[in-house]
MIDOSE-1310 file (N, C-alpha, C; in nm, 2 decimals, decimal comma, always signed):
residues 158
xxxx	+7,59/+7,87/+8,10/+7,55/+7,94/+7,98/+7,66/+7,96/+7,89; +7,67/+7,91/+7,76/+7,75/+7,92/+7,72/+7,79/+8,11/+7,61; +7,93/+8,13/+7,61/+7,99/+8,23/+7,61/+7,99/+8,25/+7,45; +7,97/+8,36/+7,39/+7,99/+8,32/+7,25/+8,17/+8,40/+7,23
xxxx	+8,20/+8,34/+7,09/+8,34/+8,36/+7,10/+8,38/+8,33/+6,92; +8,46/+8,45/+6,86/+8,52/+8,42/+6,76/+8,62/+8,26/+6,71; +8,64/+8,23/+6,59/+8,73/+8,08/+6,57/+8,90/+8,19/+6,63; +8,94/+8,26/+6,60/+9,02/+8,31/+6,59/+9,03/+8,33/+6,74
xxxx	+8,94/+8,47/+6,84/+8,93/+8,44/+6,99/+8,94/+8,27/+7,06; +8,89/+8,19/+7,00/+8,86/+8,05/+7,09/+9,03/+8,01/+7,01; +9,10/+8,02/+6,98/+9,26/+7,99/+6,90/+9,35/+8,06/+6,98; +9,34/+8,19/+6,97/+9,45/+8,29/+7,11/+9,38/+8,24/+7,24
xxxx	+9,28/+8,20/+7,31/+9,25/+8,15/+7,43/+9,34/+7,99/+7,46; +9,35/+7,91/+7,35/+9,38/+7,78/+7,34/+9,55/+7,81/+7,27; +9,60/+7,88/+7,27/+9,74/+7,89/+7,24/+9,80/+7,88/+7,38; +9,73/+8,02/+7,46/+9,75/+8,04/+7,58/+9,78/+7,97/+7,68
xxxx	+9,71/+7,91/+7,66/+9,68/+7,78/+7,76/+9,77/+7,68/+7,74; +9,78/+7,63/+7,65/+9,88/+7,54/+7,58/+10,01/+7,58/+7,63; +10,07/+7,70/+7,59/+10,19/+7,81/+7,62/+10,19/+7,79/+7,79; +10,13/+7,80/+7,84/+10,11/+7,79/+8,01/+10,14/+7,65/+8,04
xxxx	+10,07/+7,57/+8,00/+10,11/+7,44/+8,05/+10,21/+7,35/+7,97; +10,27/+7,40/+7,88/+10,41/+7,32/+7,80/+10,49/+7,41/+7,83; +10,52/+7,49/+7,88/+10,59/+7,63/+7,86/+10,62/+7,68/+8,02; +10,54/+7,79/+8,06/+10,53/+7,86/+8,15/+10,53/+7,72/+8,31
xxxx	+10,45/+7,67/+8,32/+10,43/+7,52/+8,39/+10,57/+7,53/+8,45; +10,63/+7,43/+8,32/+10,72/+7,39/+8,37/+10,86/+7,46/+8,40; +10,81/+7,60/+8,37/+10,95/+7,68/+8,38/+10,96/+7,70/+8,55; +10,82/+7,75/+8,57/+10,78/+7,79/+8,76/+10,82/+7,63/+8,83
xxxx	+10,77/+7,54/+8,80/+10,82/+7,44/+8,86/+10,97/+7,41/+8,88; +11,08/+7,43/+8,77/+11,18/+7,49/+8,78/+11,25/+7,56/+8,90; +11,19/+7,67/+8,85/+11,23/+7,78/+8,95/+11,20/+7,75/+9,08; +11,10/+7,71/+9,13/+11,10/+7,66/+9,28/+11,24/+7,54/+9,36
xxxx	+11,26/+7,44/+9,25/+11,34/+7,34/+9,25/+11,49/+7,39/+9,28; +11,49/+7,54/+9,21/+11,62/+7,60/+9,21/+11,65/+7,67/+9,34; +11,50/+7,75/+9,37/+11,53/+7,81/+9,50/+11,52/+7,74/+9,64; +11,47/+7,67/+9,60/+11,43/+7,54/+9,72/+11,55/+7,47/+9,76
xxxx	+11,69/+7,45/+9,67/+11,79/+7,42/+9,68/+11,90/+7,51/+9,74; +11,86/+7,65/+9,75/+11,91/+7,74/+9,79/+11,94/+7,75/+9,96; +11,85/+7,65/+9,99/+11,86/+7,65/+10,17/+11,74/+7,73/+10,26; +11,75/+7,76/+10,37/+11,59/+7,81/+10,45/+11,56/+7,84/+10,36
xxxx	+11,39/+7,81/+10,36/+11,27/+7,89/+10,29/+11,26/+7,95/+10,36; +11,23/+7,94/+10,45/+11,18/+8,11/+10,57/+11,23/+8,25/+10,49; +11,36/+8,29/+10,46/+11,37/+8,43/+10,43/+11,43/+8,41/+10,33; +11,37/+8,31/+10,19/+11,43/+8,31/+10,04/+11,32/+8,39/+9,93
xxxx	+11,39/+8,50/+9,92/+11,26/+8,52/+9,87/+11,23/+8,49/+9,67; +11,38/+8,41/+9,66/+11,34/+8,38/+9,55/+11,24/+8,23/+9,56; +11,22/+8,18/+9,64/+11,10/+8,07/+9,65/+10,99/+8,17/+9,68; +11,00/+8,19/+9,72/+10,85/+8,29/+9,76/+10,80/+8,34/+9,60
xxxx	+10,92/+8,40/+9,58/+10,88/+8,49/+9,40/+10,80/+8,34/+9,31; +10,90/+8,24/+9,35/+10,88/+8,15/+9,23/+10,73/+8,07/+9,25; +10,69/+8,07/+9,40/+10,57/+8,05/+9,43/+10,46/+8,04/+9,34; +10,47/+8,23/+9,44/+10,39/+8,34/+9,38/+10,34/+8,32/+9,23
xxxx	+10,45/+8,26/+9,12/+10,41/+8,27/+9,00/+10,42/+8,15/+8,94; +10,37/+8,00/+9,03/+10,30/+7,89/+9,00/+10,18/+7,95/+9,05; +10,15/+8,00/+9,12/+10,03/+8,05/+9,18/+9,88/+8,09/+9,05; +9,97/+8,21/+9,03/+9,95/+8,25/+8,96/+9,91/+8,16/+8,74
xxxx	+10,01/+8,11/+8,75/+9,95/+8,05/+8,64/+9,92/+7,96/+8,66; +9,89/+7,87/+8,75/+9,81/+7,79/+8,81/+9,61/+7,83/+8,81; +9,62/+7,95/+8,85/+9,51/+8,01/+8,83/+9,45/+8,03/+8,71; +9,50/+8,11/+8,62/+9,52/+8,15/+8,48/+9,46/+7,99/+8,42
xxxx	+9,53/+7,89/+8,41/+9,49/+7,78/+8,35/+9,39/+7,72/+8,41; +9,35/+7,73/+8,51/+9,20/+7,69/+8,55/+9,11/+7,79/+8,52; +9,14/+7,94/+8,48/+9,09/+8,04/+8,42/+8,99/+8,03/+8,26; +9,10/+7,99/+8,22/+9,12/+7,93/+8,05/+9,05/+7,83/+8,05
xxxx	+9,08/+7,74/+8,10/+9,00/+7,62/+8,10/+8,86/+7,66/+8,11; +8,81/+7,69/+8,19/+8,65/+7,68/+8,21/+8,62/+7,83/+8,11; +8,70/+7,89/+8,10/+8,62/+7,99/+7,91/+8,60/+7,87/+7,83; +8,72/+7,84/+7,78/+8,74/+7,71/+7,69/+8,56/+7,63/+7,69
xxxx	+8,59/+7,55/+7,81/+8,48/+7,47/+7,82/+8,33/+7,52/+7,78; +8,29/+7,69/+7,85/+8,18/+7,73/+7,82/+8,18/+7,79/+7,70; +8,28/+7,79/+7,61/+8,28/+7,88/+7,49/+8,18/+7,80/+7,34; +8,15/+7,90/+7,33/+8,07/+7,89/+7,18/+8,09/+7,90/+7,05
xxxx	+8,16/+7,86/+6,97/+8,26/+7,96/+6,84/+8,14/+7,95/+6,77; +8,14/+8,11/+6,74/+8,07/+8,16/+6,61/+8,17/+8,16/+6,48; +8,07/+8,10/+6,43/+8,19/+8,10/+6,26/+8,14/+8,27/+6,21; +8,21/+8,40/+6,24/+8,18/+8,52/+6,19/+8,19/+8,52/+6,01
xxxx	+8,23/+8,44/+5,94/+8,30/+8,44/+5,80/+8,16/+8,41/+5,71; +8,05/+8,31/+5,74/+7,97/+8,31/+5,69/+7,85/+8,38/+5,73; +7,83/+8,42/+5,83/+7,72/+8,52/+5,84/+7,70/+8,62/+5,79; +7,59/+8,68/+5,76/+7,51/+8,78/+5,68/+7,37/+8,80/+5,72
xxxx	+7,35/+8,96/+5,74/+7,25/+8,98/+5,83/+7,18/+9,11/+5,80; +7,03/+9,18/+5,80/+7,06/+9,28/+5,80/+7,04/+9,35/+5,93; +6,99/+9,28/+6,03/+7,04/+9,34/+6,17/+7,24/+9,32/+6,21; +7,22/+9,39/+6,33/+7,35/+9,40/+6,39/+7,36/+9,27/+6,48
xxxx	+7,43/+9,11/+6,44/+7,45/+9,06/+6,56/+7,57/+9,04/+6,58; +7,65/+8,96/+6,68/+7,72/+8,87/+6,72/+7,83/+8,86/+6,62; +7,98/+8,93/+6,60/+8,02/+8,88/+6,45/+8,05/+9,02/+6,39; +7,96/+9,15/+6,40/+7,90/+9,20/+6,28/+8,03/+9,33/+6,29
xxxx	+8,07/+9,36/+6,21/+8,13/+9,48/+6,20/+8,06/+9,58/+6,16; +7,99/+9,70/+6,24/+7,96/+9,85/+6,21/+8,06/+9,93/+6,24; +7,97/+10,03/+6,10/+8,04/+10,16/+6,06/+7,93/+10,22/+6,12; +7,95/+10,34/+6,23/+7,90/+10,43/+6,31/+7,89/+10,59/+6,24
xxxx	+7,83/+10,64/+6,25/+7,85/+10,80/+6,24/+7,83/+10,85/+6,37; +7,87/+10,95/+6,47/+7,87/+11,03/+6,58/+7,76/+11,12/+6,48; +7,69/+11,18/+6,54/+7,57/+11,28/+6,54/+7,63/+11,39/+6,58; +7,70/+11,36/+6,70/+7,73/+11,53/+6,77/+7,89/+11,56/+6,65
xxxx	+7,99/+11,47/+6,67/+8,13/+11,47/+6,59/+8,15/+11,50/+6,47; +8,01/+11,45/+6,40/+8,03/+11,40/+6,27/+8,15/+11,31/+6,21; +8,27/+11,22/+6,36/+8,29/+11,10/+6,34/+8,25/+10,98/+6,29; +8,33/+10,91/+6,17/+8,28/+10,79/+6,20/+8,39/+10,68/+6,29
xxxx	+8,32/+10,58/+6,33/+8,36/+10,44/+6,40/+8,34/+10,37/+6,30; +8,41/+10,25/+6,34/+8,39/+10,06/+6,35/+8,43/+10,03/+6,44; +8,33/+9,92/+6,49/+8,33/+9,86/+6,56/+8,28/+9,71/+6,56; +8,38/+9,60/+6,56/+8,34/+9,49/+6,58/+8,29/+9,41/+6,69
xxxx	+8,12/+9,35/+6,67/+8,09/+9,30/+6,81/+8,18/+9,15/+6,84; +8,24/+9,14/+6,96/+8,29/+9,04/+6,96/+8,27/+8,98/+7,14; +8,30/+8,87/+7,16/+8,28/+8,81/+7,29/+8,38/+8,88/+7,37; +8,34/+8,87/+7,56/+8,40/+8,95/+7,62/+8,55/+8,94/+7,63
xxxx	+8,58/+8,80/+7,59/+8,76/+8,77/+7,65/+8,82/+8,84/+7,50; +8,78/+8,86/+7,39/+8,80/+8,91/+7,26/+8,82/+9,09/+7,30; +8,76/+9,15/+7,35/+8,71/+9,28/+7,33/+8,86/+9,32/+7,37; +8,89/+9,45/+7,26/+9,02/+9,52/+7,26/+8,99/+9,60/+7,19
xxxx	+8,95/+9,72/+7,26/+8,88/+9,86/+7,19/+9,00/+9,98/+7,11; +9,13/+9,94/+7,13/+9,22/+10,01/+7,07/+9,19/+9,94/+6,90; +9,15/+9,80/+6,86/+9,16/+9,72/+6,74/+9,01/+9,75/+6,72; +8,92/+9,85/+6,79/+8,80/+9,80/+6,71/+8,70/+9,75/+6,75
xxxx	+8,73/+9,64/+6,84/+8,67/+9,50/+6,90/+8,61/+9,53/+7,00; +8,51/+9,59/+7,03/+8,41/+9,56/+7,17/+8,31/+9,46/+7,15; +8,27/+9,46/+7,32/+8,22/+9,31/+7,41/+8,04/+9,33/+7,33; +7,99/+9,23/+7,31/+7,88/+9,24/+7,29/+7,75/+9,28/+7,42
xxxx	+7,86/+9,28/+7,52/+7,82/+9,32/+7,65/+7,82/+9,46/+7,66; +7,89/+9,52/+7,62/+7,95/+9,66/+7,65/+7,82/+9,75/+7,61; +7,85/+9,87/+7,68/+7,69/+9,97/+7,66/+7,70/+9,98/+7,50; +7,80/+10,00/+7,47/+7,77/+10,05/+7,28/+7,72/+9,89/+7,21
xxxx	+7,75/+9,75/+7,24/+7,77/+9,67/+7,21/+7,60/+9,66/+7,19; +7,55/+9,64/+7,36/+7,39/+9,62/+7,39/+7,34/+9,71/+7,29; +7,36/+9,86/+7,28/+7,30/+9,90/+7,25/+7,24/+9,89/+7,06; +7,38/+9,80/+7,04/+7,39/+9,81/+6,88/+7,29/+9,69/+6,84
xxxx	+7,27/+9,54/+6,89/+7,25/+9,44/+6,86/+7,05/+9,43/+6,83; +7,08/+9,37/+6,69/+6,92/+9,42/+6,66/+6,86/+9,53/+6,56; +6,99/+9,62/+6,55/+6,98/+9,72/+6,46/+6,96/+9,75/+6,34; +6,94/+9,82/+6,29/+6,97/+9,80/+6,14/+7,02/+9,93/+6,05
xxxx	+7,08/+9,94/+5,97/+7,12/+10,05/+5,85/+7,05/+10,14/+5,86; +7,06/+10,26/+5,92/+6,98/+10,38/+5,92/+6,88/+10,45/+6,03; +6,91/+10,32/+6,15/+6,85/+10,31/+6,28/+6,98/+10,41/+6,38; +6,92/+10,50/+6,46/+6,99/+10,60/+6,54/+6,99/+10,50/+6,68
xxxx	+7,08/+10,51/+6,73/+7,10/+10,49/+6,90/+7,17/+10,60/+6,98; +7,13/+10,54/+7,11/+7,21/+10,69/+7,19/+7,24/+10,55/+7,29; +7,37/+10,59/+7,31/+7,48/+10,52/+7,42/+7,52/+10,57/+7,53; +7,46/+10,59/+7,65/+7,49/+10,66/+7,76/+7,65/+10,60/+7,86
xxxx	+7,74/+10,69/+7,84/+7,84/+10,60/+7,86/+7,87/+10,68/+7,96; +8,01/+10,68/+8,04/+8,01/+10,77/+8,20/+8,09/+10,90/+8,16; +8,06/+10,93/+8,02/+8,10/+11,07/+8,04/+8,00/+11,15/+7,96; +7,96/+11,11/+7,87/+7,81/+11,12/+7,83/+7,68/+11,10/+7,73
xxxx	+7,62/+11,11/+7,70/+7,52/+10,99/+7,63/+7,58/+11,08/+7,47; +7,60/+10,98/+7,41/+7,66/+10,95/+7,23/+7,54/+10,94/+7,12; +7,49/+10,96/+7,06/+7,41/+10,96/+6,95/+7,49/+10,90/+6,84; +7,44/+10,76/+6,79/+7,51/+10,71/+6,65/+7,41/+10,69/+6,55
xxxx	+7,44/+10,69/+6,43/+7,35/+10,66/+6,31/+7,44/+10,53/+6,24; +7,35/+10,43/+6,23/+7,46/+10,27/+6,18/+7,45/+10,32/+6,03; +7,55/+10,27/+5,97/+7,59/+10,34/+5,81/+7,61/+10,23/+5,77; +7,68/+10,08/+5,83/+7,71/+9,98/+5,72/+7,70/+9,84/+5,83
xxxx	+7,67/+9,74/+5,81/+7,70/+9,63/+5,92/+7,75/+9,52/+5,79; +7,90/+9,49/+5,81/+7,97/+9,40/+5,75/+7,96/+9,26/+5,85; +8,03/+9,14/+5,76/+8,08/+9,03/+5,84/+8,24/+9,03/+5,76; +8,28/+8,92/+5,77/+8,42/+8,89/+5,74/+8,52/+8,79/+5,90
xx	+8,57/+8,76/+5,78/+8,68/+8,65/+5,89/+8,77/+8,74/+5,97; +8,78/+8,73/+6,11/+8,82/+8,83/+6,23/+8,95/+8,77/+6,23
């Protein structure tokens, strides 16, 4: 099933990757070459370290890869809506706070709630999609259910 995903998210996913296998790859390969020349493996533990962290990005890039593959880029820059989808930046009011939020809905490997960005998966995320300007939700989250009133649903280039 394919994953939906900003141009900008499907670009930091495909940097990464890139960076890992021109980059990172060949540095751990390296490093094994170095400690491998060092004499017994049995109690080196810089082969073991250097292993450990082909291992590791070895995973990571077969990680990347199959996002990559199942990803979907939404072009967010031209959409316009008057529901909440996929893309949409809302302005929130808290009911209880008299806070407001933004929050941009964005795909899961995107989501960075310090910038804004939650998962369109996420309880406030579900809860938003479909909405519209003036429509109240309540977000039951694990510390305790949130009442929001949506004030604005923007798009723009992420």
């Amino acid at each position: 099933m394919p994953t939906p995903i900003t141009k900008k998210g499907y670009e930091v996913l495909k940097a990464e990757l890139d960076r890992l296998r021109k980059v990172e790859r060949p540095k751990a390969i390296e490093a094994i070459a170095e400690a491998r020349s060092h004499g017994d493996l049995t109690e080196n533990a810089e082969y073991e370290a250097a292993k450990d962290r082909q291992g590791f990005i070895e995973s990571r890039i077969t990680e990347l890869e199959r996002k990559l593959a199942d990803a979907r880029i939404i072009d967010t820059a031209n959409l316009s809506s008057e529901t909440v989808v996929f893309g949409a930046t809302v302005l929130l009011l808290d009911l209880e706070s008299k806070q407001q939020k933004q929050y941009t809905l964005v795909g899961q490997d995107e989501a960075d709630l310090k910038n804004g960005k939650i998962s369109v998966q996420s309880p406030v995320g579900k809860a938003l999609i479909g909405r519209r300007v003036g429509d109240q939700v309540e977000v039951t989250t694990p510390a305790r259910v949130v009442a929001y009133e949506i004030r604005g649903i923007t798009f723009g280039e992420l």
